[in-house]
N, C-alpha and C positions, 0 to 999 in steps of 0.2 A: 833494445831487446824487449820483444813482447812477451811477458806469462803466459802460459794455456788457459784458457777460459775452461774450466770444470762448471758441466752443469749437470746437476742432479735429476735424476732419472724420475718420472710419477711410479712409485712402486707400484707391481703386477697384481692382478687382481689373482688370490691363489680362490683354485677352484678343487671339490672332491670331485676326481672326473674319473670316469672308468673304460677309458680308449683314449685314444690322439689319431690325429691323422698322421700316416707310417707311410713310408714310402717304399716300400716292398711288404706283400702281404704277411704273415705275421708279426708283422713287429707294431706293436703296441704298448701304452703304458697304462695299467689299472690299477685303480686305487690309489694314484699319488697324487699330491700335491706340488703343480708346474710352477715355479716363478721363472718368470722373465726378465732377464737381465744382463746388462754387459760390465763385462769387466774394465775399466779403465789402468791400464797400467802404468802406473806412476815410476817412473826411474828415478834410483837415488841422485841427489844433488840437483842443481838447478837446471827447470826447464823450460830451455830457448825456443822460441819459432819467430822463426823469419819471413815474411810474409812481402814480397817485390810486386810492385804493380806492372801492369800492359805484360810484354810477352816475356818475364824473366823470371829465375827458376823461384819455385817455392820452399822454403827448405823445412822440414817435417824433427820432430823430438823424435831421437834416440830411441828407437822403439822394436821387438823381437818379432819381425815377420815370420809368418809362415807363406809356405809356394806352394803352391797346385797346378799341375799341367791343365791347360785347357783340354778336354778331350771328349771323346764323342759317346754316349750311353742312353739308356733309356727311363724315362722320368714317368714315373706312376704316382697320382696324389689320390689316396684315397679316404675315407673314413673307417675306423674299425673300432669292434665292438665284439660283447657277448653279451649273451643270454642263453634262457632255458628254454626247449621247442615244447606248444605245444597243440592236442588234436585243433581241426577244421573245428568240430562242433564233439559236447560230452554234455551227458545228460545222467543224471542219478534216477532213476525211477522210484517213488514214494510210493505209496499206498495212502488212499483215503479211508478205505473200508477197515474193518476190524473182521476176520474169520479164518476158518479153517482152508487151505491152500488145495483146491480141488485139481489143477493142472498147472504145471511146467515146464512145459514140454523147449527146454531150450538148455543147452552149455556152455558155461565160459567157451571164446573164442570164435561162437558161430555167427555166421553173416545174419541179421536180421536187416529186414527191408519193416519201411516208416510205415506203421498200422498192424503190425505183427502184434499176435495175442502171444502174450509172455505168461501171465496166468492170469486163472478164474479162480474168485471164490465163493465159497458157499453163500448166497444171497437168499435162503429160507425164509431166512427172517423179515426180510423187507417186503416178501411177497400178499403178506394182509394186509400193511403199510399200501400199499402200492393200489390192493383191490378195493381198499377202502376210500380212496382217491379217488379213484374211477366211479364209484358207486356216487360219490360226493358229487363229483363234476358233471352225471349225467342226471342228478337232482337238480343242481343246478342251473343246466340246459333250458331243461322243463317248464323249472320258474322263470325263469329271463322269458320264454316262448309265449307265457301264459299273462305274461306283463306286457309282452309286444301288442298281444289280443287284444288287449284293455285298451292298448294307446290308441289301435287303428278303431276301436270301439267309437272315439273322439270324433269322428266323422262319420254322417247318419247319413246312409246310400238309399237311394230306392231299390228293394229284393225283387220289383218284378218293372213291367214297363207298365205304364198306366200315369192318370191326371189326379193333382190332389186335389183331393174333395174337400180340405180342411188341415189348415195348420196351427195347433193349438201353441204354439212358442212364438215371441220377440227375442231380438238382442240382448243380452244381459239377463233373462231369466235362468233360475235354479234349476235343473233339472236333475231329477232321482233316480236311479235305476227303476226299468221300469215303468217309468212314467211315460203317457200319448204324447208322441210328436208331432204324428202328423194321422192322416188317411188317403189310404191311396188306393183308390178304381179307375179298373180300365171297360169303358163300356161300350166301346167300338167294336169290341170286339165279344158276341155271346156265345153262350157253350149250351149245347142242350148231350146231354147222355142219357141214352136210350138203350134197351135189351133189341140185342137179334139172336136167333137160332145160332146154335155153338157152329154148327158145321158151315151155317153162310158165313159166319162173320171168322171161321180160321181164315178165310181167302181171302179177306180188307187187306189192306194199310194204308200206312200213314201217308199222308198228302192223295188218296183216295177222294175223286170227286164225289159230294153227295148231294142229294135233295132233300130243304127241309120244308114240313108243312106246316104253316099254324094253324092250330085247331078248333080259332073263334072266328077267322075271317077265310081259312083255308087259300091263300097266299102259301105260296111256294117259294124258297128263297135257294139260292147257291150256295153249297154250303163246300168244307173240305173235313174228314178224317185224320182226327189231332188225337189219337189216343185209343187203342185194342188191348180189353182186359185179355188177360194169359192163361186167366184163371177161367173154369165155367163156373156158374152158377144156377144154382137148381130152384125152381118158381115151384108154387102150386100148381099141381096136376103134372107133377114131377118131369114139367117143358127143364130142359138145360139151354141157357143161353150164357149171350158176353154181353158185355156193354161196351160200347162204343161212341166215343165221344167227338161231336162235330161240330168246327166252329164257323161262324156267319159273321159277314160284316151286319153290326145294326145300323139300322138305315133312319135309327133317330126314335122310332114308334116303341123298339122294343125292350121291353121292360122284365123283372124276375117275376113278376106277377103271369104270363104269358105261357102257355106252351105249344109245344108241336111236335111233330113225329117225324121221322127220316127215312129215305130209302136209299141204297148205294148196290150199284152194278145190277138195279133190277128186287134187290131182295129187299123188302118193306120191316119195319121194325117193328116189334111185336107188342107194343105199348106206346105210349108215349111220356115225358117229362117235361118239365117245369124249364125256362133259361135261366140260366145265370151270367154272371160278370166273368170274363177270361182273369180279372185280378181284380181282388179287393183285399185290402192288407191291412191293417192297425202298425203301424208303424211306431214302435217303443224305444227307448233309450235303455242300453244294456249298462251303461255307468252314470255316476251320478260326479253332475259338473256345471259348467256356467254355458249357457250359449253366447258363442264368439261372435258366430256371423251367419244369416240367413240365406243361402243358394238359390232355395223357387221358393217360389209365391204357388197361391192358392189357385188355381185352376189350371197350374204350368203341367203341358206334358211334360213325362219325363223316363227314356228309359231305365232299365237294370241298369245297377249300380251310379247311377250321375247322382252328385250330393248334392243334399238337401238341406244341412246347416253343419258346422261344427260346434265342437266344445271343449272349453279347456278345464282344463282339471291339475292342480297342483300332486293332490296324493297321487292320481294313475301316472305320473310324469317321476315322481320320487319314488313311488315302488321302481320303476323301470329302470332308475339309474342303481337303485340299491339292489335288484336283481342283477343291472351287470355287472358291478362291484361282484357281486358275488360270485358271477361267473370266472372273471378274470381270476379273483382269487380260488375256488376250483382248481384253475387251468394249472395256474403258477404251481399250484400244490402237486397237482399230477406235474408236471414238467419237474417241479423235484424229484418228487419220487425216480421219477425215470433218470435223473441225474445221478443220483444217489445208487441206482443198478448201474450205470454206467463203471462206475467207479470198481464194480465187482470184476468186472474186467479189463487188467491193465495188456496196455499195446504201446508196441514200442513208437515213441514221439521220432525218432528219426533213422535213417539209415545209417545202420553200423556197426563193427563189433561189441561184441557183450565180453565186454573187462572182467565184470567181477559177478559172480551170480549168489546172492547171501541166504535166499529163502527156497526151502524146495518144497515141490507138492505133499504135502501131509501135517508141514507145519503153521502157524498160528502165525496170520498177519498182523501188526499192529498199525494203527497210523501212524502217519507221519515217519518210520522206519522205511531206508534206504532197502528196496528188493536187490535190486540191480544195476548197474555203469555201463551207460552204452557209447561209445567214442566213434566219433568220424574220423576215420583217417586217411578219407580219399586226397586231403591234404595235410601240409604240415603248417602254423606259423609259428614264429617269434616275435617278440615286440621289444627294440631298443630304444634305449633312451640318449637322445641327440643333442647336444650342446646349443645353448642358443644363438653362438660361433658359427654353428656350422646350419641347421636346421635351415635357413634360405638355399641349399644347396644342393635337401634331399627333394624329392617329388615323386609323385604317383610313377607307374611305370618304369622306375628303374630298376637296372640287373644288381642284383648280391651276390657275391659269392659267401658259399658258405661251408663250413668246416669243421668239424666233429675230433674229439680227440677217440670218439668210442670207434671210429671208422676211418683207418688210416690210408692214406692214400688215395683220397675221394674225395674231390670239390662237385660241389651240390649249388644249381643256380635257383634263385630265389629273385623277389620281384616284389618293389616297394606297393604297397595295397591301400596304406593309410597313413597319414601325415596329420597327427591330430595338433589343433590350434590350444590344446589344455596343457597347458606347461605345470610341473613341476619344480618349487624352489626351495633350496635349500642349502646353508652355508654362504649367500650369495649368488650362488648360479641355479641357475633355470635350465630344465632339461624337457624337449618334448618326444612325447610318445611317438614310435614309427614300427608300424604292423608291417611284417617280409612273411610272405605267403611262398612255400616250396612245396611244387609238385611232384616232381621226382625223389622220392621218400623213402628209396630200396636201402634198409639198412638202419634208418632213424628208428625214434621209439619219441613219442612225448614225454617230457622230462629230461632228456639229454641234453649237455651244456654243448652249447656249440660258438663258435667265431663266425663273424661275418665282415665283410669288404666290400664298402661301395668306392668306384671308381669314379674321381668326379673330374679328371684330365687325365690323360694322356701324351708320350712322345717318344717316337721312337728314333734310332741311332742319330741325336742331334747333340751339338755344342752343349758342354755343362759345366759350371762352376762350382766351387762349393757354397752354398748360401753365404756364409760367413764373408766371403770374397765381396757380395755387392753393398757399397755404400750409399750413403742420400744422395739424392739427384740422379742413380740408374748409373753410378759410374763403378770405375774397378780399374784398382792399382794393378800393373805389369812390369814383369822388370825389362831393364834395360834390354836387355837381350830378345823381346819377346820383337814378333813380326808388325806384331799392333801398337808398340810405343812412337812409334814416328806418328799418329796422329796424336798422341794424349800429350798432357800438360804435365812438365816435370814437378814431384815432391822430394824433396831431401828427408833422407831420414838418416842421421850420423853422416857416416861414410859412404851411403849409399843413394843415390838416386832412381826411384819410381816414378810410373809415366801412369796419370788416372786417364781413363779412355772412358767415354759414356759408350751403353750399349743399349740394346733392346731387349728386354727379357720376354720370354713367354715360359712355358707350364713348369711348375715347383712342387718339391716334394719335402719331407724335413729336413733334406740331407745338400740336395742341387738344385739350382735354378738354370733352364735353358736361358743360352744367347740365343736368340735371333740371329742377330747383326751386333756389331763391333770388334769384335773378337775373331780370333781365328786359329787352326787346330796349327801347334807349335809353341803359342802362347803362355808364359807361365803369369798366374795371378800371383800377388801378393795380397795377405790378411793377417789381421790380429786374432788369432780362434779365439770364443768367447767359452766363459765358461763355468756360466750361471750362477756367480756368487758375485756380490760387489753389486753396487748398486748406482755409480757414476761413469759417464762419458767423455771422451776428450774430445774438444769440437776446434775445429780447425777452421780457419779464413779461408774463408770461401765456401764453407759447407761440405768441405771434406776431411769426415773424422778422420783422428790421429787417434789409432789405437783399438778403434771401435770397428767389426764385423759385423754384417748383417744387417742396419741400418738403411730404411727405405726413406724417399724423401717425408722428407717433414719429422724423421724420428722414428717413423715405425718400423715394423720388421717386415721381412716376404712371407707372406700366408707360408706357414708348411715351416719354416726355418729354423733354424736354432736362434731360440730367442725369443720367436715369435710364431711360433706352431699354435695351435688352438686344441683346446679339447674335442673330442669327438662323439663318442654315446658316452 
């Protein structure tokens, strides 16, 4: 005669859990602490097991079976939970500003859409603030403008077209504001200006062929009309004329020393004048700096604006950057200001009802005081807390059912949003956060406690045992009598013989586990019901406990079972 081998069980890990997985929706367990565990039932006096090798009976300890028909039902495993519901989106409205409450125009309850002016206040005060900005910043323009002039000063252009006569700068010399850089004539081109009769010369203009005469050699040259006074002027012997000014290409002879006289469309000029140069210029430096680098040389034509040298200069380079500093800093100051009236008038940050309204038009704003609560409540969420048990089992997209004690008779579908990887531990277990977004919300309020039920299998009118029924290795004791002991292996137990049959389980709840296959409806099981106290098992030869319910191979339990259910949020 063989002893029973008693082996002691690894004690349960006790968790603070606030759901379990139920296998019909409301039934759950919160706030307690689960141990797992089976009871080993010890009968008084000695116990025998007999243990026969190849095909003969096995004979089992004296032990108080319970029977369950095999029978046919429907197996839900789900997770269940509570929490408090609350808005899509809520916003407290503050105040930055400090004043008197000039408009309000809004009531607890009313719909406001996102940019709605909730109120203005009295913003007087900011407005010299504000004008003293602008006055500032457009000082500052000024200067920045007046420092650019300097900098483009840096590069010395020719003001007219014409050849340099002389350039009085090298590379690396000083130069001072002021000071000759260069000399520039253009002598290609001469100008003689002469008076005509006001009335012949209204009917010139400009690009007017003309004829000029010199009046030492009396040469006649081709000339054209570059310029008709607007004005008349009045000569001796009170003649009114204009003057009118014609230019000639020189043809190399002619010089400022030289004169001659003009005629244009027939009408002869009434005097004559002296030539001169179409440009002659003194070219000076308006800042004072270093010469960088030389452009033309001395006899280079060159026309309007082509450069002539540059220069650099440290201070016109550091005003420039300290005028833009300053400008920037201006900007920044008015862009306050304008911030700071911004704030005079508050607008609602989001679409939604107005919860609670605290300040009304006439009263004194203070900072940083709550005006207003504006809630979204185009939907609903909750957020539960999920066992680390079960969390591989929740996911984006799935259905909630959900349920309210405030609204009876109303299940409300709901839809997992968020599955956050930040767990929560405490006591031992770890809990993660999981956001259920509901949009059908006729009835809810934020703040109401509500249940929820996620379904993570299903099955419907199939074969069902009681969990307790299935032992290690997927098998299950039937009594004699059952249709399915002609395939099982006989156990003794006292005076009685049971037949263990392996099966196939699929979907489990805390209460059944579907057969698949081995079993069949007629069937009665035999089990030990467990019942959570006691902390050893009776293990039988061959792996089929004696005494022990609910036991999966290797020791474990069936997800869902007595014994071996898991916590849920």
């Amino acid at each position: 005669m063989k002893l029973p081998v008693l082996k002691k069980k690894e004690p349960a890990r006790e968790k603070a859990e606030i759901g379990t997985r139920a296998g019909a929706p409301g039934k759950k367990l919160l706030g307690k602490k689960v141990v797992f565990s089976v009871l080993a039932c010890l009968l008084a006096g000695t116990l025998a097991l007999r243990f026969l090798g190849g095909g003969q009976t096995a004979s089992a300890v004296d032990l108080t079976y319970t029977t369950a028909a095999v029978e046919r039902r429907d197996i839900t495993a789900q997770i269940t939970g509570s929490g408090s519901l609350e808005a899509a989106n809520s916003y407290s409205v503050t105040s930055l500003a400090e004043g008197s409450i000039l408009t309000a125009d809004f009531e607890e309850g009313d719909q406001v859409e996102e940019g709605t002016v909730l109120y203005t206040i009295d913003a007087s005060d900011l407005s010299s603030t504000l004008e003293q900005a602008q006055i500032s910043l457009e000082q500052a323009q000024r200067s920045y403008s007046s420092r650019l002039k300097d900098l483009e000063k840096l590069s010395v252009a020719a003001p007219k077209a014409g050849r340099i006569l002389s350039l009085e700068m090298e590379a690396g010399d000083q130069v001072s504001a002021g000071q000759l850089i260069a000399i520039l004539r253009n002598s290609d081109i001469m100008t003689l200006e002469v008076p005509f009769l006001s009335d012949e010369a209204a009917g010139f203009y400009i690009g007017q062929s003309a004829a000029v005469t010199l009046e030492d050699t009396f040469e006649t040259l081709e000339g054209t009309v570059s310029a008709i006074d607007r004005m008349d002027t009045v000569l001796e012997g009170n003649m009114i004329v204009r003057y009118v000014a014609v230019e000639v290409s020189n043809p190399g002879a002619l010089s400022v020393n030289q004169t001659g006289s003009a005629a244009v469309d027939g009408c002869a000029s009434i005097g004559s004048a002296a030539f001169t140069y179409a440009a002659e210029e003194n070219i000076t430096s308006e800042v004072s700096g270093r010469v960088d680098s030389i452009r033309a040389e001395e006899g280079d034509w060159v026309n309007r604006g082509d450069l002539i040298l540059t220069l650099t200069s440290d201070s016109v380079e550091d005003s420039v950057r300290s005028a833009a500093d300053s400008l920037r800093n201006a900007e920044l100051s008015l862009e306050s200001r304008y911030d700071q009236l911004d704030n005079y008038t508050i607008t609602s940050p989001i679409r939604g009802t107005v919860i609670d309204k605290n300040y009304k038009a006439g009263e004194t704003s203070e900072a940083g005081r709550v005006l207003c609560s504006i809630y979204d409540l185009s939907y609903l969420t909750m957020t539960l807390s999920v066992d680390e048990l079960d969390i591989s089992d929740i996911a984006v997209g799935q259905e909630v059912s959900v349920t309210a004690d405030a609204v009876e008779g109303r299940t409300y579908t709901g839809v997992v949003t968020k599955v956050s990887v930040a767990g929560t531990s405490s006591g031992g277990t770890t809990t993660y956060p999981v956001t259920v977004r509901i949009d059908e919300t006729e009835g809810l309020l934020p703040g109401m406690n509500v249940d929820a039920a996620i379904t993570l299998e299903s099955a419907s009118d199939v074969l069902a045992v009681p969990s307790g029924a299935l032992n290690r290795g997927n098998t299950v004791l039937v009594t004699a009598d059952s249709p399915s002991a002609a395939g099982g292996a006989p156990v003794e137990s006292g005076e009685e013989v049971y037949y263990s049959v392996p099966v196939e389980i699929g979907a489990s709840d805390s209460n059944y586990i579907q057969i698949v296959s081995g079993l069949q409806k007629g069937d009665t099981v035999a089990y030990i019901p467990t019942t959570g106290s006691g902390g050893f098992e009776m293990m039988m030869p061959g792996g089929v406990p004696g005494g022990m319910g609910g036991s999966m191979p290797g020791g474990g339990m069936p997800s869902g079972g007595p014994g071996g259910g898991r916590g849920g949020f």
